[in-house]
N, C-alpha and C positions, 0 to 999 in steps of 0.2 A: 406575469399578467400585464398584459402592455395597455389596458385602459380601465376606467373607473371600474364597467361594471360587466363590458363583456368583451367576446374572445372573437375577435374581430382580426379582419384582413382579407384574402381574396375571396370576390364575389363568386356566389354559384353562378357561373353563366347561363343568361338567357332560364331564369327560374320564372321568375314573375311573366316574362313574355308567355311562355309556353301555358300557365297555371291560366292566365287571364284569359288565353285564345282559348283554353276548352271549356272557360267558366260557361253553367248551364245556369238557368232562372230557378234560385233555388227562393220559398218563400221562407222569410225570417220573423220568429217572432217579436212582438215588441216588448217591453221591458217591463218587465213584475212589479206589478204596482209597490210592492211590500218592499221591492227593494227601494224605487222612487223614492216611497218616504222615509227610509234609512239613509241616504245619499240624502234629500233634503235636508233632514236633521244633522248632520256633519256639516252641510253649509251654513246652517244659522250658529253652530256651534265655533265655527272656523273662523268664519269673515259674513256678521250680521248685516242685514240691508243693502248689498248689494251681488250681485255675481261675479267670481273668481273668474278675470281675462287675462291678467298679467301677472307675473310672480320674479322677484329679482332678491335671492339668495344668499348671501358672502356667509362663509367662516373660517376653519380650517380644518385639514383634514391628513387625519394618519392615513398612511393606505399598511395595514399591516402586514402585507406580504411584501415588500420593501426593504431591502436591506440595511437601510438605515433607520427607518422606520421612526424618520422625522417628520413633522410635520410641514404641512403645504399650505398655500392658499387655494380657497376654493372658489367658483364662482358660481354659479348655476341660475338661467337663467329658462323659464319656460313663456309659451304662451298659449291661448286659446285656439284650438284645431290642431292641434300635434305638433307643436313644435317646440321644439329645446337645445338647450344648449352646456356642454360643461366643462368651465376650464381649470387647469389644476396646474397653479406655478410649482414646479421643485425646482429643484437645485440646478437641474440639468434642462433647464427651460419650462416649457408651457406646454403640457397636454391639453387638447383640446378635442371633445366630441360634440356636432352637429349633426339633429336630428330635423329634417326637412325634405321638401319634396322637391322631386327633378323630373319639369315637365308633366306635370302635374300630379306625379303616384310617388308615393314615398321614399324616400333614401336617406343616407348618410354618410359620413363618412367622419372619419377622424385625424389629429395630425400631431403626427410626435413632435417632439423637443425637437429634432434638429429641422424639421419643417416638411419632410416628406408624407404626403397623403398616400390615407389607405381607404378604400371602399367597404360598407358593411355589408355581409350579405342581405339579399332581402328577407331571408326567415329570421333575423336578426333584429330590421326593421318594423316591424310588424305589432309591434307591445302597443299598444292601445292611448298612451301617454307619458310623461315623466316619471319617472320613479320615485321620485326623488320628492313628487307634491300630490296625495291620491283626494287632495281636493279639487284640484286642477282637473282630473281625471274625470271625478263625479261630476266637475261642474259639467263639464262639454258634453258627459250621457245624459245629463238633465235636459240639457237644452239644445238636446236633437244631432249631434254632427256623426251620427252615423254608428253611435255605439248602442250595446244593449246590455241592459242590468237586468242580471239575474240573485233572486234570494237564496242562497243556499242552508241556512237556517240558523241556529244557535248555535255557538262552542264555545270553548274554552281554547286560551292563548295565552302562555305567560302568565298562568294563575287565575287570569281574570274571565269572566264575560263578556263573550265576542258577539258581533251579529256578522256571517260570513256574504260577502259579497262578491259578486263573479261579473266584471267585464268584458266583455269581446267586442270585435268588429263587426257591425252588418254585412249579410253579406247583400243585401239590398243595397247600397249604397252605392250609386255610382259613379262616384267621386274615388274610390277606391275599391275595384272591384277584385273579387276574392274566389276563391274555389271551396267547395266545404273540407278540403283537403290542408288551405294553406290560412283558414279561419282558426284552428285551433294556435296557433300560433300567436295572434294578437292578446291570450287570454292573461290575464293579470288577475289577481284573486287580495280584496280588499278586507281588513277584518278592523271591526268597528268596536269599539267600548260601547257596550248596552249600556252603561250607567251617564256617562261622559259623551258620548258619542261623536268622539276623538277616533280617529286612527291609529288603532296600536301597531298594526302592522302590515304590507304587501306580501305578495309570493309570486312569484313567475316565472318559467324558467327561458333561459339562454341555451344558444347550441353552438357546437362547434363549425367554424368556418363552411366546411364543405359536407354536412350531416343535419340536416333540416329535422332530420328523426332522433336525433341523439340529446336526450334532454338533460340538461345541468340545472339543477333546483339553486333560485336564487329570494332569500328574503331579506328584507328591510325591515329594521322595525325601529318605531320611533317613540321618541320619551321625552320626559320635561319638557312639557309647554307649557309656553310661557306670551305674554301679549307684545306681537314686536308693530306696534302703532296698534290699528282695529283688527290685526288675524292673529289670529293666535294659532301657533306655531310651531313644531318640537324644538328645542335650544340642541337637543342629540338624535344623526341618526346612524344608525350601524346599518351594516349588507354585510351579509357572509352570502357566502358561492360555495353549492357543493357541502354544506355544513360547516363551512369555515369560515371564521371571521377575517373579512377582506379589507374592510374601508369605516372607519368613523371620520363621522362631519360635527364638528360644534359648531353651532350657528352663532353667529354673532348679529346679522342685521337681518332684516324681510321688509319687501316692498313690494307692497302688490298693486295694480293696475295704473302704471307711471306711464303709459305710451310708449312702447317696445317697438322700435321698427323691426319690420320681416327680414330686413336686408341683415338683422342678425341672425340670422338661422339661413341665410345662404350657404351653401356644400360648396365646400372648395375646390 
């Protein structure tokens, strides 16, 4: 696995160009009230009296598919309108993935230990926000930057009572425009503690470099929280890929809206 969380390296060429030129005026619905006020209720629950714009991370982290399967430092660093950031020291240097746009539509790219960059594909790029913070997520559908909440209903997760949540991309948005082809792709799927209305878990999947169609199921799920200043926060969160467990983070600090310059989430 050569990054946190996905199987990245040469871009499908000319994907996004080609998707965007056939894009047709497709109308998009707006967002289900019922989910609004499940996503509201996660904000007052998360980081009271104010909106989630900045988020800044540290712990450490097993990546369990690793051969040594020591632990790293982690860093992860997100901001308001999609952008993020994750660097992971081991032993053999400094992974690092950046999520951000180039020329104004979405990219990223990543950079190994020894400092050579790789490009993500754009079906790769496309997730709707950090993984790694689905309040982050909720905050930005709340307040308009181009996403749409949908309610998918009640369930069960992990024993408990869930409220299932579905985010996507508009494809209204012309700031990022989309095809209803390459729309399913940004989908991320948020599940809520009915009792806590805490995030217990994501879901979304990843594809392989050159297979836009070929889905790898990826979830996240988060536990012990705990108050790190006024948000309260998982202290643990796992990602298995494919049903396997791939990566645990213990958190150690959170900080959220400290003034994040953009020129972090510049693509290298």
């Amino acid at each position: 696995m050569r990054g946190l969380i996905l199987l990245v390296g040469t871009t499908m060429a000319m994907l996004w160009t080609i998707t965007c030129a056939a894009q047709s005026v497709v109308a998009q619905p707006e967002s289900d009230p019922r989910a609004v006020l499940v996503a509201a209720r996660v904000l007052a629950a998360t980081n009271p009296g104010q909106p989630i714009k900045e988020v800044l991370i540290a712990g450490n982290a097993t990546e369990v598919s690793s051969l040594d399967r020591g632990e790293s430092r982690i860093v992860l660093k997100a901001s308001a309108g999609d952008m993020y950031r994750i660097a992971i020291s081991r032993p053999t240097g400094v992974l690092t993935e950046i999520f951000g746009f180039r020329d104004g539509r979405p990219a990223a790219n990543w950079v190994s230990e020894d400092g050579s960059i790789h490009d993500v594909p754009i079906h790769n790029r496309l997730l709707v926000g950090p993984w790694f913070c689905p309040s982050l997520i909720l905050s930005d559908a709340i307040h308009g930057t181009g996403l749409v909440l949908a309610y998918m209903g009640p369930e069960q997760k992990f024993g408990l009572a869930v409220e299932h949540l579905r985010v996507t991309r508009s494809l209204s948005n012309p700031a990022i425009p989309l095809t209803p082809q390459l729309a399913p792709l940004s989908k991320i799927d948020i599940y809520v503690g009915a009792e806590s209305s805490l995030p217990v878990a994501i879901a979304y999947f990843t594809h392989p470099d050159g297979d836009a169609n070929a889905e790898i199921p990826v979830e996240v799920r988060f536990s012990e929280y705990r108050a790190f200043q006024t948000f309260r926060f998982p202290a643990r969160i796992e990602q298995t890929i494919n049903g396997s467990l791939q990566l645990e983070i213990s958190v150690h600090a959170v900080t959220t809206n400290f003034g994040i310059l953009e020129t972090e989430f510049n693509l290298e």
